[in-house]
C-alpha positions in Angstrom: 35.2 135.6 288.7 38.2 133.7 287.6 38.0 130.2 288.7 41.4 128.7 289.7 40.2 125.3 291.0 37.5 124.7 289.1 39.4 120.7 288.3 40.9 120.3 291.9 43.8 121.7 290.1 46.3 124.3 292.3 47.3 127.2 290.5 51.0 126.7 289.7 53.4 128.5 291.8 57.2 128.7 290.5 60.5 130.8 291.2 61.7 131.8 288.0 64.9 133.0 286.7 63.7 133.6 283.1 60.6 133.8 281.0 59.0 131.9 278.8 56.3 132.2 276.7 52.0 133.3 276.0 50.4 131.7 273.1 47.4 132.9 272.5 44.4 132.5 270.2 42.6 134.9 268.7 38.9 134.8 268.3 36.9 134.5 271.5 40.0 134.9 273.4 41.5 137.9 273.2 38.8 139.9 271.1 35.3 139.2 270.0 35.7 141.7 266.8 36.5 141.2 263.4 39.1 143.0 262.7 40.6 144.7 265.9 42.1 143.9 269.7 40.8 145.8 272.4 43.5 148.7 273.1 43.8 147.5 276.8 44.1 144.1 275.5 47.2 144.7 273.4 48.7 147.4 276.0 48.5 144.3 278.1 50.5 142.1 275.7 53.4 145.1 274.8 54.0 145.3 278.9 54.3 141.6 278.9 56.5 141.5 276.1 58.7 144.1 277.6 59.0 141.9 280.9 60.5 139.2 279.0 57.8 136.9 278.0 57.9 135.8 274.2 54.5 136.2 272.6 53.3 133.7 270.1 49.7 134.0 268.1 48.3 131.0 266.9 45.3 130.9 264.8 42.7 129.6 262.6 42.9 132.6 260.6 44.4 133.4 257.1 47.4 135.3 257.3 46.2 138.3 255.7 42.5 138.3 257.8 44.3 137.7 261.0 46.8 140.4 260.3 44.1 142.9 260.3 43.1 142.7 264.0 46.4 142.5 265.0 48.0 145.8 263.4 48.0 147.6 266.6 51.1 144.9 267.8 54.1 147.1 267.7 56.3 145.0 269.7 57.9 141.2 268.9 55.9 138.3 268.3 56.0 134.6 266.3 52.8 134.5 264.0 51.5 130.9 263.6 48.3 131.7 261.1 46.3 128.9 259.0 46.0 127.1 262.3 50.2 126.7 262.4 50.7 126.1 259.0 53.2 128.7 258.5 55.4 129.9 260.9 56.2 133.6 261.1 58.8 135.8 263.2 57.1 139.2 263.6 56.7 142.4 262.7 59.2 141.1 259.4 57.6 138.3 258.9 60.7 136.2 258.6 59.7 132.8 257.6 60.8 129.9 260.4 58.9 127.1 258.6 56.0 126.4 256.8 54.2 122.7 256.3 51.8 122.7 253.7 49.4 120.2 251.7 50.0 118.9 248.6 47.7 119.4 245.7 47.6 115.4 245.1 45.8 115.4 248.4 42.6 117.6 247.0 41.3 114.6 245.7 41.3 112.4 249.0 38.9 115.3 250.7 36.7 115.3 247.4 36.4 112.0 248.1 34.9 112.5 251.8 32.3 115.0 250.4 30.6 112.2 248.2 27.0 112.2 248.9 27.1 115.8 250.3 25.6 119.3 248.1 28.4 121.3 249.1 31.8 121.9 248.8 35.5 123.2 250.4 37.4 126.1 249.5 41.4 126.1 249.2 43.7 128.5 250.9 46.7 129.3 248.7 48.6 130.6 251.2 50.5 134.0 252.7 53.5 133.7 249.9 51.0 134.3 247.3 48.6 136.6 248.7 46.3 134.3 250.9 43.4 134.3 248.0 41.2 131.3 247.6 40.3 129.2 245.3 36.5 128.1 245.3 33.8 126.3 243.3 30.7 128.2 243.9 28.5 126.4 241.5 29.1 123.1 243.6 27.7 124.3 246.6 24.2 124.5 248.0 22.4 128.1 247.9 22.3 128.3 251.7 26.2 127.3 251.7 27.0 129.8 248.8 25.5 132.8 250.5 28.0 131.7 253.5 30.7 131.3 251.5 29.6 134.5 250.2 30.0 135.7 253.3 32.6 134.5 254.6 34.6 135.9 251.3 33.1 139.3 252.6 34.3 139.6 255.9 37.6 138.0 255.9 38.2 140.8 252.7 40.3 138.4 250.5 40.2 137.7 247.0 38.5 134.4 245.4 39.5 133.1 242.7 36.6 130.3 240.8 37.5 127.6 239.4 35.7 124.4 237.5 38.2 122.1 238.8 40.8 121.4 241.8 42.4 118.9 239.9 43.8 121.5 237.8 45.7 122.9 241.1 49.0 121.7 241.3 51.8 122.8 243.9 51.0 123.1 247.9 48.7 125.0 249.9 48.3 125.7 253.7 45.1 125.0 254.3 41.7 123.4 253.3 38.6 124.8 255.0 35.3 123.2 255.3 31.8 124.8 256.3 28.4 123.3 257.1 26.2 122.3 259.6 27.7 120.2 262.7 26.1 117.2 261.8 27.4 117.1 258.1 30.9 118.6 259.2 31.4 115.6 261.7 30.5 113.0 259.2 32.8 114.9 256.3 35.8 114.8 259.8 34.8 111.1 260.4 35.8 110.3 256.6 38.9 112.4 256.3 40.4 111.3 260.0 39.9 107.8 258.7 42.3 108.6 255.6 45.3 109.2 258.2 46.2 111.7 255.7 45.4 114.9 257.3 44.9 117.1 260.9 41.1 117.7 261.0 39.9 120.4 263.5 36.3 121.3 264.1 36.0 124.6 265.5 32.6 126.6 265.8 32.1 129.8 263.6 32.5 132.7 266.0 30.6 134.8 263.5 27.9 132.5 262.4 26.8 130.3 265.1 24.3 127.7 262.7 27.7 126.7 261.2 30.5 124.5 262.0 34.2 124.8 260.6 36.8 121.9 259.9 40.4 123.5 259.5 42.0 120.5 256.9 45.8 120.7 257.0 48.9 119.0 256.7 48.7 115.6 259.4 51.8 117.3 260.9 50.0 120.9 261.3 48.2 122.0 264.6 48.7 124.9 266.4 50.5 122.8 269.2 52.9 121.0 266.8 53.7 124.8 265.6 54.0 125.7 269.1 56.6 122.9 269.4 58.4 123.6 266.4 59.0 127.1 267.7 60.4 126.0 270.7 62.9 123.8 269.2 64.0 127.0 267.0 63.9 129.6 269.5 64.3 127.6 272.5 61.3 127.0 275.3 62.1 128.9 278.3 60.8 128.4 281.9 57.3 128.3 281.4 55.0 128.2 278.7 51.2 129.5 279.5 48.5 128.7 276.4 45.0 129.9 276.2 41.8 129.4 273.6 38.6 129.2 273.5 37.8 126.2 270.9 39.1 122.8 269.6 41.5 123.7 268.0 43.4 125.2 271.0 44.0 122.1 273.3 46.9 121.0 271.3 48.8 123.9 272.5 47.3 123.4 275.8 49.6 120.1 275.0 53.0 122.0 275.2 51.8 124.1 278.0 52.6 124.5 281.6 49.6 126.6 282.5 46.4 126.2 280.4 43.6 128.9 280.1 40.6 128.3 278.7 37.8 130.9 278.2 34.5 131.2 279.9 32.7 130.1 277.0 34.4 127.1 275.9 33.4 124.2 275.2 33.1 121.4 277.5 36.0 119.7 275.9 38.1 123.1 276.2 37.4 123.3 279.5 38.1 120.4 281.2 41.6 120.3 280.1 42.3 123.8 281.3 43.8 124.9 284.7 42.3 128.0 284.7 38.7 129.8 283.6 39.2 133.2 282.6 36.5 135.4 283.0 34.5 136.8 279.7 35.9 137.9 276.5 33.8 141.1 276.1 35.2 142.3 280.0 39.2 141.6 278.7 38.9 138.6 280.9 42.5 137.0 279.1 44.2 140.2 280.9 43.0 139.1 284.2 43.9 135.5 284.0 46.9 136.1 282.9 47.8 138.8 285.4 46.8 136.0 288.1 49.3 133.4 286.7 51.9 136.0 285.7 51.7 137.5 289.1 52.5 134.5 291.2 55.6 134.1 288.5 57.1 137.2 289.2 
């Protein structure tokens, strides 16, 4: 059952002249598959879209993996993948920015996995065909098989190296995987450096392992979300929802936050409203409740 006071918090209730906008993430949120959205799911979001509300998609994701599950979207929305690395206006994937990392930076998160068997992987980004660049001969033989399967399922191209240092340019994204307890000590060292945006999130296909999402210090989902706005302009209302860390920076730039029944504590308490599970569609029903009481 959705839960609209679960914080003491009223629902909002508003009179509207125009619409604003959905941002949405993507695993755990709107669909618990790999490499699809349930049909009702993105019926849901076209309807919306045709109302008037401007639908933005902000995840973890690579370009390339998160463009999979959403190939059913036939109508307009702004693409924010590599957790808002790269901004995207879709489906012609006209660029509106793009904040990436610079190579002299690889050494700095090197540096935080001193002590540690394992290893990161580099994202090279949607321009040049979102492959990655690992070392799989630094990492330990339970975190190479994950890797290994990680490579699988996301269906991108690897490409080994001996040695980041001989990476030069910019990339979106550096991606971290291992236990929680060695992931928060590897976040502990990089957050000190001031030098990056650290987010933890949890593998939603590997539940033993923990994720950090290592990007530009100016790159988060909610700083992408506020960078679209000051491009395309905000509108009346902006309504956000996730399921993870990562997602309570755009509960940041939100009016109405939406936070999934599974989320974390930390999810949770900042949101206004509980949807109800992801397997029973539950974004379409808390969304239905707040868009209701805006129309």
């Amino acid at each position: 059952m959705l839960d609209r006071s679960k914080f003491g918090i009223p629902l909002y209730s508003f009179a509207m002249k125009t619409k604003g906008w959905i941002a949405l993430d993507i695993d755990g949120t709107i669909t618990l598959d790999k490499y699809s959205v349930p049909q009702k799911v993105v019926d849901y979001l076209r309807s919306l879209s045709k109302e008037g509300w401007r639908i933005a998609m902000a995840t973890g994701r690579s370009c390339s993996f998160a463009s999979m599950a959403l190939s059913k979207f036939d109508f307009p929305y702004i693409f924010l993948p590599q957790n808002g690395s790269v901004g995207l206006e879709m489906p012609g994937k006209k660029l509106l920015f793009k904040k990436y990392l610079s190579a002299s930076l690889i050494r700095a998160v090197e540096e935080a996995y001193e002590g540690f068997d394992s290893d990161f992987v580099i994202y090279a980004g949607y321009d040049k065909g979102d492959f990655c660049y690992w070392r799989p001969q630094r990492l330990s033989e339970e975190d190479r098989l994950y890797a290994e399967n990680l490579k699988q399922r996301e269906q991108e191209s690897w490409k080994e190296v001996a040695n980041y240092g001989e990476l030069s340019g910019t990339f979106p994204l550096i991606k971290c995987f291992g236990t929680p307890i060695k992931m928060k000590q590897i976040a502990d060292r990089l957050q000190k450096t001031g030098l990056f945006q650290v987010t933890r999130i949890r593998d939603p296909f590997h539940e033993s392992y923990m994720i950090l999402l290592v990007t530009d210090a100016l790159v988060s989902k909610g700083l992408a979300l506020k960078e679209v706005f000051q491009k395309l302009g905000r509108g009346d209302r902006v309504i956000a929802a996730g399921d993870d860390e990562n997602d309570i920076s755009m509960f940041l730039e939100a009016d109405v936050k939406i936070a999934m029944s599974h989320a974390p504590d930390t999810v949770q308490s900042k949101a206004d409203l509980i949807a109800p599970p992801t397997q029973d569609c539950g974004i379409i029903q808390a969304l239905e409740m707040v868009v209701h009481d805006l129309r």
